[in-house]
N, CA, C, O and CB atoms as a CASP TS submission, in Angstrom:
PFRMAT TS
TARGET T0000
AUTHOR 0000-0000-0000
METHOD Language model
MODEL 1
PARENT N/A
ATOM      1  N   UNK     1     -11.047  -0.061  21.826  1.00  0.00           N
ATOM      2  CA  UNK     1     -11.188  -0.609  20.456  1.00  0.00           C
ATOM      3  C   UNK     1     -10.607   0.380  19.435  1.00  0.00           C
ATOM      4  O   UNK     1     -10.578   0.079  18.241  1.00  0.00           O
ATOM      5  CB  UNK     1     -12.699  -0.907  20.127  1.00  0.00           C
ATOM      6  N   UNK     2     -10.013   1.890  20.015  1.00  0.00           N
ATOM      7  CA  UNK     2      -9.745   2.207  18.819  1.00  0.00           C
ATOM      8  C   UNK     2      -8.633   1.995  18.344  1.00  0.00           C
ATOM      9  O   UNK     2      -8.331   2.266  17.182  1.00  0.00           O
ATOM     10  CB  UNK     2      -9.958   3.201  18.634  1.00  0.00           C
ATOM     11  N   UNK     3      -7.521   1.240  19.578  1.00  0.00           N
ATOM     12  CA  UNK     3      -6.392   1.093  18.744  1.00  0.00           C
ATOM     13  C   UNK     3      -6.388  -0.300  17.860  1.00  0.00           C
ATOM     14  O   UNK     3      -5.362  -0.809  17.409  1.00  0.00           O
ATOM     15  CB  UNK     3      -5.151   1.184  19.663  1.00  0.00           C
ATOM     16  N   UNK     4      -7.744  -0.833  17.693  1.00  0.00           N
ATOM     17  CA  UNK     4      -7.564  -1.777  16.677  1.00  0.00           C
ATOM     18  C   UNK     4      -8.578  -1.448  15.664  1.00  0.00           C
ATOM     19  O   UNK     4      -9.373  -2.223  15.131  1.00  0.00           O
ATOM     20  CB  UNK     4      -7.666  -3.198  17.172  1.00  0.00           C
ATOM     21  N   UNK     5      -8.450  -0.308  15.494  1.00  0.00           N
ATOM     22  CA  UNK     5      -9.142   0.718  14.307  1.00  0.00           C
ATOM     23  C   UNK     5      -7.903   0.020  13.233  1.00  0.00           C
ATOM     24  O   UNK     5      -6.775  -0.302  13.605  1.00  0.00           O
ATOM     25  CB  UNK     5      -9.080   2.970  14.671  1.00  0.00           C
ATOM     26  N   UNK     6      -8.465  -0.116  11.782  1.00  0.00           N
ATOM     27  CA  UNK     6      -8.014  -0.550  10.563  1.00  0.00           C
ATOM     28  C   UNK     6      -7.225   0.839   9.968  1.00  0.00           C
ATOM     29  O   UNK     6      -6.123   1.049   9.463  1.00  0.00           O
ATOM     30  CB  UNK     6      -9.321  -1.144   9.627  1.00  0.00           C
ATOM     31  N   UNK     7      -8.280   1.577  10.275  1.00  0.00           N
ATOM     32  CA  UNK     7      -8.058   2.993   9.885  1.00  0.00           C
ATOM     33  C   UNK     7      -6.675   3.701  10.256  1.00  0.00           C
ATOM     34  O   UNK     7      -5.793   4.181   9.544  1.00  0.00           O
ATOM     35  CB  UNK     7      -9.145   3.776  10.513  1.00  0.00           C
ATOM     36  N   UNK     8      -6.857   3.555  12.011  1.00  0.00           N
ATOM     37  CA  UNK     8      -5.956   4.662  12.455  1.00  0.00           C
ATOM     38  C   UNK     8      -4.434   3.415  12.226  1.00  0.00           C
ATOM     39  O   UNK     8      -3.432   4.129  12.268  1.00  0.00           O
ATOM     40  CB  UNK     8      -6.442   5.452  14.469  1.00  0.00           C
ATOM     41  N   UNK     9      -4.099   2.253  12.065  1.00  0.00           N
ATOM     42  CA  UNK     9      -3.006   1.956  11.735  1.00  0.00           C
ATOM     43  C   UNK     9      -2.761   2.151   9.884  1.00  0.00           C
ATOM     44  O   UNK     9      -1.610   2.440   9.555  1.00  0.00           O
ATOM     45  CB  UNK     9      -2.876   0.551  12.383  1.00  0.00           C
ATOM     46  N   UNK    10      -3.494   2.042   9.085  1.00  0.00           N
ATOM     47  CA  UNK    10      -3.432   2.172   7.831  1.00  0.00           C
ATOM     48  C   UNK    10      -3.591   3.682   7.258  1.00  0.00           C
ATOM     49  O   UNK    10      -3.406   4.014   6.087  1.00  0.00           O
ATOM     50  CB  UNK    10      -4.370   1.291   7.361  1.00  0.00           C
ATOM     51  N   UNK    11      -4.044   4.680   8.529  1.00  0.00           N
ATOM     52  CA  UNK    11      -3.687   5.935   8.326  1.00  0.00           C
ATOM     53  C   UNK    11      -2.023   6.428   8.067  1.00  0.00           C
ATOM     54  O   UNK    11      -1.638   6.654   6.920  1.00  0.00           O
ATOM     55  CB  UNK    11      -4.254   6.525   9.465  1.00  0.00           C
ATOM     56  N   UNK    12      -1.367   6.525   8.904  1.00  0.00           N
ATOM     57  CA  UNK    12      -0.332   6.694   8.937  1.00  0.00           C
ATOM     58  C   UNK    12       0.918   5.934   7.280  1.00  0.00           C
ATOM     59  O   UNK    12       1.728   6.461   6.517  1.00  0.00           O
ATOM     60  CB  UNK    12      -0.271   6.178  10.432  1.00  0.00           C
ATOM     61  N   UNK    13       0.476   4.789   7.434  1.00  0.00           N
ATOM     62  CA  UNK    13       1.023   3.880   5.785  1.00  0.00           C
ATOM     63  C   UNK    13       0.270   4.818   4.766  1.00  0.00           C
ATOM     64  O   UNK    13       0.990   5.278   3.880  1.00  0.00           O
ATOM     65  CB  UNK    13       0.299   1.808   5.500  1.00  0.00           C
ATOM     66  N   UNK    14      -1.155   5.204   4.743  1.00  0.00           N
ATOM     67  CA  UNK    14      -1.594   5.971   3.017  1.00  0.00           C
ATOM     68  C   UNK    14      -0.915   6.732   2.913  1.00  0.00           C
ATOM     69  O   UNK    14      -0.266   6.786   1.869  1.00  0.00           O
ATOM     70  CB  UNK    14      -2.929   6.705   2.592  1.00  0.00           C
ATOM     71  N   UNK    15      -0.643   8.082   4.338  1.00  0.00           N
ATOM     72  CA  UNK    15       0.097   9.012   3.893  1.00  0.00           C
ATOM     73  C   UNK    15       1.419   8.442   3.580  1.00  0.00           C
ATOM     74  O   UNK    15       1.824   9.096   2.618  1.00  0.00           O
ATOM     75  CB  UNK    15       0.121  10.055   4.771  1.00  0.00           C
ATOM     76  N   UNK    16       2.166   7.690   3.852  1.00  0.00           N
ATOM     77  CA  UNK    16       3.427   7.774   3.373  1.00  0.00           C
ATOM     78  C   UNK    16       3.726   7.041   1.964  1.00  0.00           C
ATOM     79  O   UNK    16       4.645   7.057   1.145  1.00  0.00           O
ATOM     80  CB  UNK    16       4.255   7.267   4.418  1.00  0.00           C
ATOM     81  N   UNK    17       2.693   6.500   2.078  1.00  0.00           N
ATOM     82  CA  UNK    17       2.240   5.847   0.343  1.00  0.00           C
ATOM     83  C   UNK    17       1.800   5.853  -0.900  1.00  0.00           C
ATOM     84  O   UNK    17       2.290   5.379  -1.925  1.00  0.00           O
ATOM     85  CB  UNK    17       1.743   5.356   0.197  1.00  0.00           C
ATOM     86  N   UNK    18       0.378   6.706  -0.614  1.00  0.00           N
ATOM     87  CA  UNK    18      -0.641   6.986  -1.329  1.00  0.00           C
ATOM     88  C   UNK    18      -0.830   8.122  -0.697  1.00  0.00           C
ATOM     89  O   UNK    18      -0.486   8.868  -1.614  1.00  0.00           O
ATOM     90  CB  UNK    18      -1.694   6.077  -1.434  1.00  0.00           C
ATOM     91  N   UNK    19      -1.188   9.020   0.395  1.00  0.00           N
ATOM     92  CA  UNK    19      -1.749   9.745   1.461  1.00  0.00           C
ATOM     93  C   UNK    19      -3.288  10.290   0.473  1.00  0.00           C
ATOM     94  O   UNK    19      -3.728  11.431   0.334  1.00  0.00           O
ATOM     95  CB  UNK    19      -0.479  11.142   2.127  1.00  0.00           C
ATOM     96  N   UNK    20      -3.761   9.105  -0.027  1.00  0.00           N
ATOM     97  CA  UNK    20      -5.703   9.810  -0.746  1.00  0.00           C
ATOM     98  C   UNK    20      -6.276   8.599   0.257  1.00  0.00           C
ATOM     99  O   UNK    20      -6.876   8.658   1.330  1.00  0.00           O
ATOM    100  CB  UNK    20      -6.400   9.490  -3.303  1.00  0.00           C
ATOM    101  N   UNK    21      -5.913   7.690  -0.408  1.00  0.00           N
ATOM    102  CA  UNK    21      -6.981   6.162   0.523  1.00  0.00           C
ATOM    103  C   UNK    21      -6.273   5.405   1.734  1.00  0.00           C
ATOM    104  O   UNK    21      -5.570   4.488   1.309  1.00  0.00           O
ATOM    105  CB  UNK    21      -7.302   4.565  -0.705  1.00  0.00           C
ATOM    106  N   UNK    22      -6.258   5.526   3.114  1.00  0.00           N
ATOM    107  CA  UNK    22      -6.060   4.817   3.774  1.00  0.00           C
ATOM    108  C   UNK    22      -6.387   3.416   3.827  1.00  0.00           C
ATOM    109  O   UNK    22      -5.567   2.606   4.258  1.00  0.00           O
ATOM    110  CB  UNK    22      -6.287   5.303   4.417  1.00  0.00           C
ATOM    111  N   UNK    23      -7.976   2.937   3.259  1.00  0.00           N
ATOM    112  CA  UNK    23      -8.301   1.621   3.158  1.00  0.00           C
ATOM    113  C   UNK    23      -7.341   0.731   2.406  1.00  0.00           C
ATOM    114  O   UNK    23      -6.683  -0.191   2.887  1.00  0.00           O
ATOM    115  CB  UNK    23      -9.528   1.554   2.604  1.00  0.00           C
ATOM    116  N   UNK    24      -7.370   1.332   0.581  1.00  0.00           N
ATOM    117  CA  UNK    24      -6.943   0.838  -0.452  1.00  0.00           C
ATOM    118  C   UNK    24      -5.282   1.015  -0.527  1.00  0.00           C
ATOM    119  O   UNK    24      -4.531   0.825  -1.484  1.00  0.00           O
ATOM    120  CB  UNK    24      -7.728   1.443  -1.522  1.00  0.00           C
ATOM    121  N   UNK    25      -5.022   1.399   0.675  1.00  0.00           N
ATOM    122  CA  UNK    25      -3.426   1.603   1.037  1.00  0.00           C
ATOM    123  C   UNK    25      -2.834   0.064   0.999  1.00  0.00           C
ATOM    124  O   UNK    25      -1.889  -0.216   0.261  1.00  0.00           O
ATOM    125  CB  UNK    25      -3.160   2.391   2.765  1.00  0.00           C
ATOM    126  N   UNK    26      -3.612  -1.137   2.054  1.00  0.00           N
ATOM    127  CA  UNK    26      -3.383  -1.902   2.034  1.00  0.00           C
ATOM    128  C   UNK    26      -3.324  -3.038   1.075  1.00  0.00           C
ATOM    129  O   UNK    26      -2.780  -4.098   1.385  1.00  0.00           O
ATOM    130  CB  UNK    26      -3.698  -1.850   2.667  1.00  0.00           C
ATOM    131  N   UNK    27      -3.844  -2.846  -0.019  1.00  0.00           N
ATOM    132  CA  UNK    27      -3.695  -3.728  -1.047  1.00  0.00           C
ATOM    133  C   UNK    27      -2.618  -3.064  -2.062  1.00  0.00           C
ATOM    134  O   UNK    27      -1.944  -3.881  -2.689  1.00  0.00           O
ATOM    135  CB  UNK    27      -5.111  -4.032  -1.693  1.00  0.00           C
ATOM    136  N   UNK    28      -2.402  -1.878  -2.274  1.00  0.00           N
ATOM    137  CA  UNK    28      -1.277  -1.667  -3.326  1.00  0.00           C
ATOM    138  C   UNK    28       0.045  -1.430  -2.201  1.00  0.00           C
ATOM    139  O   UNK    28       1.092  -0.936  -2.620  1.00  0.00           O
ATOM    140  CB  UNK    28      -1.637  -0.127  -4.524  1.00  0.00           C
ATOM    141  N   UNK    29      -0.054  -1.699  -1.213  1.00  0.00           N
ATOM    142  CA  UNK    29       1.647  -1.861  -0.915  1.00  0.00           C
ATOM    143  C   UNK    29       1.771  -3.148  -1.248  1.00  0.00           C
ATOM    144  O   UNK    29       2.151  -3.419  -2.387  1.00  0.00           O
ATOM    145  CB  UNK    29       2.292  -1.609   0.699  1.00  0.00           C
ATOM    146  N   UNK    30       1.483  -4.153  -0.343  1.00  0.00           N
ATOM    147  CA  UNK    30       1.955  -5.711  -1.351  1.00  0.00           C
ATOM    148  C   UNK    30       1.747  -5.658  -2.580  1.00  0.00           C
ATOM    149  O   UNK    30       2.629  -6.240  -3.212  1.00  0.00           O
ATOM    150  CB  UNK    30       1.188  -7.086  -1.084  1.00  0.00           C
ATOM    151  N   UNK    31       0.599  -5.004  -3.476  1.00  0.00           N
ATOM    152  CA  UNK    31       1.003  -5.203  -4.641  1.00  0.00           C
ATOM    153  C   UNK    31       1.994  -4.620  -5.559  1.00  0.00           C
ATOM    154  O   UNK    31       2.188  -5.054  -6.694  1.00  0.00           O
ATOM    155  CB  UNK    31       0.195  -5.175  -5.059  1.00  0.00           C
ATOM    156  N   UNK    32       2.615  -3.621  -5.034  1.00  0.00           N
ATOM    157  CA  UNK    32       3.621  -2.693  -5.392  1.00  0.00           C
ATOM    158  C   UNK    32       4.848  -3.556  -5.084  1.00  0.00           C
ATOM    159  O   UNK    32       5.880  -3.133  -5.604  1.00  0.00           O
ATOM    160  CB  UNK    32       3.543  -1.263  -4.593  1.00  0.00           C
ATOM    161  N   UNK    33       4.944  -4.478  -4.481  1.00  0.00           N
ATOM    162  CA  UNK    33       6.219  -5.373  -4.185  1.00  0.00           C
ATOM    163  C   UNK    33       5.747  -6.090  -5.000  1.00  0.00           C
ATOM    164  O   UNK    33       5.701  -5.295  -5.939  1.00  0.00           O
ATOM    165  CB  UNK    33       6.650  -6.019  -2.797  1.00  0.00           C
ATOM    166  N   UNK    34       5.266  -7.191  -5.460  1.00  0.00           N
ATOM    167  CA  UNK    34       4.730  -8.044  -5.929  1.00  0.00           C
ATOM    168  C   UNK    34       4.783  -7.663  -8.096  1.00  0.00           C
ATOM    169  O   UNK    34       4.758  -8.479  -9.017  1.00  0.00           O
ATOM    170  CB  UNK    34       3.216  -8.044  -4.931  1.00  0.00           C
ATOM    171  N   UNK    35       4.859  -6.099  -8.135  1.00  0.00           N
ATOM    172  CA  UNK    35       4.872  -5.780  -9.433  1.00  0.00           C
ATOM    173  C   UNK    35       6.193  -5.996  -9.857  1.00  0.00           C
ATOM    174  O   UNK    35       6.382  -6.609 -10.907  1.00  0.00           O
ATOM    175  CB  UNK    35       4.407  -4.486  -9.695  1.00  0.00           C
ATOM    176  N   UNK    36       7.077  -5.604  -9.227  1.00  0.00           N
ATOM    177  CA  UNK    36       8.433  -5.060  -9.741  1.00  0.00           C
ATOM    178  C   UNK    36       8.733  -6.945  -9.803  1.00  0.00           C
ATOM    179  O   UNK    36       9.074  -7.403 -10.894  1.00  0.00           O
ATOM    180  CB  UNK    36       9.624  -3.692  -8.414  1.00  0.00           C
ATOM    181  N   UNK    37       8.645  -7.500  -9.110  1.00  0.00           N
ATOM    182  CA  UNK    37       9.035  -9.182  -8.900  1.00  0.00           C
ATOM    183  C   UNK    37       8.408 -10.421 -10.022  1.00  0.00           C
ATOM    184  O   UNK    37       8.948 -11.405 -10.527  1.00  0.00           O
ATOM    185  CB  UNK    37       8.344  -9.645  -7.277  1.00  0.00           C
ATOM    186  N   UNK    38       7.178  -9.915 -10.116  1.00  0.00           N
ATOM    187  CA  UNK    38       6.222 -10.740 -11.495  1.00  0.00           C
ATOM    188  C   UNK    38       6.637  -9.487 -12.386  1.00  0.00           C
ATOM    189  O   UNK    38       7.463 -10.123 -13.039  1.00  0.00           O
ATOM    190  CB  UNK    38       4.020 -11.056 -11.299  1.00  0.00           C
ATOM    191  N   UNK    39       6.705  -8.381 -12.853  1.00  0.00           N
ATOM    192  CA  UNK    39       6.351  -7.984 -13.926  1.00  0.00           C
ATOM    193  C   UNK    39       7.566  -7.125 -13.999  1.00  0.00           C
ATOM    194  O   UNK    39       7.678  -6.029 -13.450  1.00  0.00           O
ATOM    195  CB  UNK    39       4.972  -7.448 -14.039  1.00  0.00           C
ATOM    196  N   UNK    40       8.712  -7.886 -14.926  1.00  0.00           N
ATOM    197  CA  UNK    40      10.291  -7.167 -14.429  1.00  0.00           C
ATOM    198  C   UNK    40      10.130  -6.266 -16.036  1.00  0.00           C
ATOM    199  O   UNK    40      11.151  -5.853 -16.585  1.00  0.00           O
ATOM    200  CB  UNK    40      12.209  -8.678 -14.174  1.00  0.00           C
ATOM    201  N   UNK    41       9.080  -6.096 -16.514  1.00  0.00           N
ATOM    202  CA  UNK    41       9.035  -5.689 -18.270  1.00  0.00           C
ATOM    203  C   UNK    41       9.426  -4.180 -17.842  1.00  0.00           C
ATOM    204  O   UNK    41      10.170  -3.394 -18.428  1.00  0.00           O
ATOM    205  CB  UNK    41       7.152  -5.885 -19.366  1.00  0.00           C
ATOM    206  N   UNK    42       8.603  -3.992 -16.487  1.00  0.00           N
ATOM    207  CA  UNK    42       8.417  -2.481 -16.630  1.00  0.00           C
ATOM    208  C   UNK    42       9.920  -1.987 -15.819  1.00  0.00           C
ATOM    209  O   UNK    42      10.174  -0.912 -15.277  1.00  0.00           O
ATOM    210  CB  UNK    42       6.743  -1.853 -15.772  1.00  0.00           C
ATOM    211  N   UNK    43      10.434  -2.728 -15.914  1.00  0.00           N
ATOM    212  CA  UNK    43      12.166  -2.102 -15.173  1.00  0.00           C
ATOM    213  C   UNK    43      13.307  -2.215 -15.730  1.00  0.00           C
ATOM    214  O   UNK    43      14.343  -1.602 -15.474  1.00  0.00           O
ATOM    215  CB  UNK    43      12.687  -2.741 -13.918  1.00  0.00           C
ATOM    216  N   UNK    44      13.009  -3.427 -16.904  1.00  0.00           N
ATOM    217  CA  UNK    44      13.536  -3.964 -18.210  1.00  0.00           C
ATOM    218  C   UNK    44      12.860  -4.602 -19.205  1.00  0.00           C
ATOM    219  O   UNK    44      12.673  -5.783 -19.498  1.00  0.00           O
ATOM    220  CB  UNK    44      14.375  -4.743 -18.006  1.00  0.00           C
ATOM    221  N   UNK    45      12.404  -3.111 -19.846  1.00  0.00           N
ATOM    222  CA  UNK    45      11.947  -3.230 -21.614  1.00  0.00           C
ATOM    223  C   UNK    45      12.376  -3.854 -22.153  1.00  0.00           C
ATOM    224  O   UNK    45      12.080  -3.947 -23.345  1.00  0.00           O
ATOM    225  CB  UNK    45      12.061  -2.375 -22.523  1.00  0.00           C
TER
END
């Protein structure tokens, strides 16, 4: 069961992302795609 640890696959993504929260890793990568695509203000003022 541990290779279906949440953790030890979302370990490896915080650090290369965030490397503080492994959990909360998973919600700001899609939302980090999802910003630049809905919210084009902040790439063109």
């Amino acid at each position: 069961m541990d290779t279906l640890i949440p953790g030890s696959r979302l370990a490896p993504r915080a650090e290369g992302s965030e490397g503080s929260s492994p959990i909360p890793t998973r919600a700001p990568v899609p939302a980090r795609r999802r910003d630049p695509r809905e919210r084009p203000d902040r790439k063109n003022p």
